[in-house]
C-alpha positions, 0 to 999 in steps of 0.5 A: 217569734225567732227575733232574726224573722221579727222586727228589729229596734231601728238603726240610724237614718232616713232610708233605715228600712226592715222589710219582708219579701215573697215572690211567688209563681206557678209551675208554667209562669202563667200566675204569679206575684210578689208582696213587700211589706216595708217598715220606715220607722224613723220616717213613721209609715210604712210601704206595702206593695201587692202585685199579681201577673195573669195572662189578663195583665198586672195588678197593682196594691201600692201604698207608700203611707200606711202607718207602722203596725204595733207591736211585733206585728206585720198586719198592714192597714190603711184605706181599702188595703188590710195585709198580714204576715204571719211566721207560723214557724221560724225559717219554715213556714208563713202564712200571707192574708190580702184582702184589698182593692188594686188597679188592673193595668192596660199596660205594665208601665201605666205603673210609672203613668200613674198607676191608673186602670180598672179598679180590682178586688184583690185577695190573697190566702197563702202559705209558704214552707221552705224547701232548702236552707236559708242563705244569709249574706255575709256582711261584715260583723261591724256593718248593722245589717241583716239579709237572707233569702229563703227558697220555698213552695207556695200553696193556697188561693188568689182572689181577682174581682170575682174569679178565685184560683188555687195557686201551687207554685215557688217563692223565694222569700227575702227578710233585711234591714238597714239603710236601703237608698232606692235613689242611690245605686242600682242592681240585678236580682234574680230568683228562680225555682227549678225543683225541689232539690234545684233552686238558684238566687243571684245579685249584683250591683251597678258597677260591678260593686257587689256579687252574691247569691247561691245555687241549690242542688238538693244538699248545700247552697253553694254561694255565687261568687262570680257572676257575669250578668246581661240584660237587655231593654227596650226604650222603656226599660222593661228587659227583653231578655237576660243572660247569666254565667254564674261561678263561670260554670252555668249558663241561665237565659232569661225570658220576661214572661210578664212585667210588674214595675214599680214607680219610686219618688222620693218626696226631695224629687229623686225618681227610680224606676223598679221594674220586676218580671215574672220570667222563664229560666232556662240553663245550658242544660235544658233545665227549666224554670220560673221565678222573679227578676228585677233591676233598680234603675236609679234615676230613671223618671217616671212616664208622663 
């Protein structure tokens, strides 16, 4: 495997993560989800998350205690969760495999509530093939990290207790490494899919401390490097809506579809909430699209 899709030899540091991200949603934002899978060698365990959206709710595979695949590999596994991550061709093509049980939500933040619900058989057969060119980060040469997101089409099956669906939609995929603190700063990412030839990914950091991103349009990825960015939540925290200006030029609304949040506890007592929605995207153009959005928000305690 190409060594920048692979794993990497550990940094230095508690929180020095690698980790490999796919979103995913369909052409209506009806179906969709997203797969992590975290590696914390220095901590010897690894995160694997797994959640779906429906018009039924959300389901959650959380795990923050599976023990670090061997090798080279992604092949998570632990009690009834087994998920692998397959590069079938470097920057072109993965391939993704569930097979778990998860928790049917009544409700999104019954995540932050201990994540109880109904349990749920929950499978996963996918493969993604990028559609644009990769868009790294330009970190500077002396900082140890790597990070690039990929804008790609997503085709295969989901399984939900006994109903399999075909699912043909977008993702975007994430692959970094280093120090990520969940606990110490916070920030916005958003990305979407429009078409084949229009895709955009956006960040930016609490207080303003970092901005990036790229906007495609079927021949380069032209870099955001202005980006004023609004959100509003309710009482709980899930958005109700956002809204872009990238480059000071195009304009994005965003609209929550459905909620996937995530609860984060450091085992010293810190707590974040994550929460991530399938959304609606529609520009000052009329264009329309979906895609995924997420917001840390550091120090926020989970629900009682």
């Amino acid at each position: 495997m190409n060594r920048s899709e692979g794993r990497h030899p550990p940094g230095d540091g508690r929180w020095w993560n690698e980790s490999w991200y796919f979103d995913f949603a369909n052409a209506d934002g009806s179906l969709g989800g997203y797969v992590r899978t975290g590696l914390y060698p220095n901590q010897r365990c690894a995160w694997s998350w797994i959640y779906l959206v429906t018009d039924e709710g959300t389901v959650s595979v959380r795990a923050h205690d599976v023990p670090l695949p061997k090798g080279d590999s992604l092949l998570m596994r632990s009690d009834a969760l087994w998920c692998e991550l397959i590069c079938e061709t470097p920057m072109e093509h993965w391939s993704i495999g569930v097979e778990a049980f998860g928790v049917l939500l009544d409700d999104p933040l019954d995540s932050y509530r201990g994540e109880i619900g109904t349990r749920i058989a929950v499978g996963l057969d996918l493969e993604w093939v990028s559609c644009a060119p990769a868009f790294h980060y330009p970190y500077p040469l002396e900082m140890p990290n790597l990070h690039y997101q990929h804008a790609g089409t997503v085709r295969g099956e989901i399984l939900l207790g006994e109903e399999a669906m075909t699912f043909d939609g977008f993702g975007e995929r994430d692959h970094s490494f280093g120090n990520r603190d969940w606990w110490q700063f916070g920030w916005n990412w958003a990305s979407c899919y429009f078409n084949e030839s229009f895709t955009l990914h956006l960040l930016k950091g609490d207080h303003n401390l970092f901005t990036d991103g790229y906007v495609w349009r079927g021949d380069q990825n032209e870099r955001v490097v202005s980006l004023d960015a609004q959100s509003i939540f309710d009482a709980d925290g899930l958005v109700l809506s956002a809204r872009y200006v990238i480059n000071e030029s195009l304009e994005v609304v965003v609209e929550p579809l459905h909620h996937a949040p995530v609860p984060l506890v450091d085992p010293d007592g810190r707590t974040s909430r994550f929460p991530r929605s399938l959304c609606r995207f529609t520009t000052s153009d009329g264009d329309v699209g979906h895609g995924w959005a997420e917001w840390l928000q550091v120090g926020q305690p989970t629900l009682g």
